[in-house]
C-alpha positions in Angstrom: -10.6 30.7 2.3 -12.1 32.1 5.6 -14.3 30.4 7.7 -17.9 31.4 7.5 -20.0 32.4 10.7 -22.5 29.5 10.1 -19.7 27.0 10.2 -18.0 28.7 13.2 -21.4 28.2 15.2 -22.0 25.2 14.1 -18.6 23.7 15.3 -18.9 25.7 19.1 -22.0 24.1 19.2 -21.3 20.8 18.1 -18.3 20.7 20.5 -20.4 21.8 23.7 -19.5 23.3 26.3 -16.6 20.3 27.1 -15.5 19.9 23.8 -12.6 21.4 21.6 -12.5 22.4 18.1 -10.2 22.3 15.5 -8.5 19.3 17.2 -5.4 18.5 15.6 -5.3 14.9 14.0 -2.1 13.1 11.7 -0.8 14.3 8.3 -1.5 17.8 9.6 -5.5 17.6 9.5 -8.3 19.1 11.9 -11.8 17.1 13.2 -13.8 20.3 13.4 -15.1 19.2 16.9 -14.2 16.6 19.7 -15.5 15.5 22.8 -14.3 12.9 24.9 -15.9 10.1 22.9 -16.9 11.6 20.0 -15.0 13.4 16.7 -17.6 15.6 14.8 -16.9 17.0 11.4 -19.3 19.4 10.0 -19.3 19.7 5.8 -21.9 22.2 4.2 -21.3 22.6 1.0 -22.0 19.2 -0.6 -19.5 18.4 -2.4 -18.8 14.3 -3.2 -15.4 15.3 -3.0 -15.3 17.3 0.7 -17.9 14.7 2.0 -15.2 12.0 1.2 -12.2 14.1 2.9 -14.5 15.0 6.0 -15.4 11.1 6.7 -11.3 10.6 6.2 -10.6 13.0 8.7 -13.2 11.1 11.2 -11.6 7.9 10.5 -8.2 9.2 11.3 -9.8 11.0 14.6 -9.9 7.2 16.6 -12.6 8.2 18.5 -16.0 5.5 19.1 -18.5 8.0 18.0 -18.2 9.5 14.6 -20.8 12.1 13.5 -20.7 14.0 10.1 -22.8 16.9 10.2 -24.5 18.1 6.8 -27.5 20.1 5.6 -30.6 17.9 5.2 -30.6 17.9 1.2 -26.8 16.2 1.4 -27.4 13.4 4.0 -28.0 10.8 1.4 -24.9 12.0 -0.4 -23.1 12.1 3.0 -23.8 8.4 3.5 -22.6 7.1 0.5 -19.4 9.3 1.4 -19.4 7.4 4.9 -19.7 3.9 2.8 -17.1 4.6 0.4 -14.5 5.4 3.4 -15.2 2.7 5.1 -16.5 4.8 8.1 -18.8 3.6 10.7 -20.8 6.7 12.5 -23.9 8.9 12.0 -24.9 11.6 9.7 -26.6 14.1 11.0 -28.1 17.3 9.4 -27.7 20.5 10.7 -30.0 21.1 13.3 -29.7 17.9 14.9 -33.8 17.0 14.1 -32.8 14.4 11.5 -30.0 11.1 11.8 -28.8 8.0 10.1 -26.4 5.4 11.3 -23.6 4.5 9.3 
């Protein structure tokens, strides 16, 4: 399935204006975004399911800073995601207004 627009922006954005995206990681994944320190993965459609794959690929990234980016109405669900991996990070939603360490 194509990429949206919304997601697009929102990975250029997370990224910066240093960062990559669609950095390649092992078993032939992609962290949506990276910067030096920090792997980003951005999941909007709130799914249990793609929440668990996106705080996978952020474990796989070995970067320090992990940040899962979802709309505000799935960061509870988001965290529970980060628990069940075993990830340690930050959920973020969307617009950046809103955070909660993993």
């Amino acid at each position: 399935m194509p990429e949206s627009q919304s997601h697009k922006r929102a990975k250029s954005k997370a990224a910066g204006k240093s960062g990559k995206t669609e950095v390649p990681i092992s078993r032939s994944r992609r962290v949506d975004a990276q910067r030096t320190k920090t792997a980003i993965e951005i999941e909007r459609s709130g799914s249990s399911r793609a929440l668990e794959k996106a705080a996978g690929r952020l474990k796989a990234s070995g970067k320090a800073q992990r940040v899962l980016q979802v709309p505000q109405q799935d960061m509870h669900q988001a965290v529970q995601a980060m628990k069940k991996a075993g990830v340690k990070g930050t959920v973020k939603n969307i617009s950046g207004t809103k955070r909660r360490s993993v």
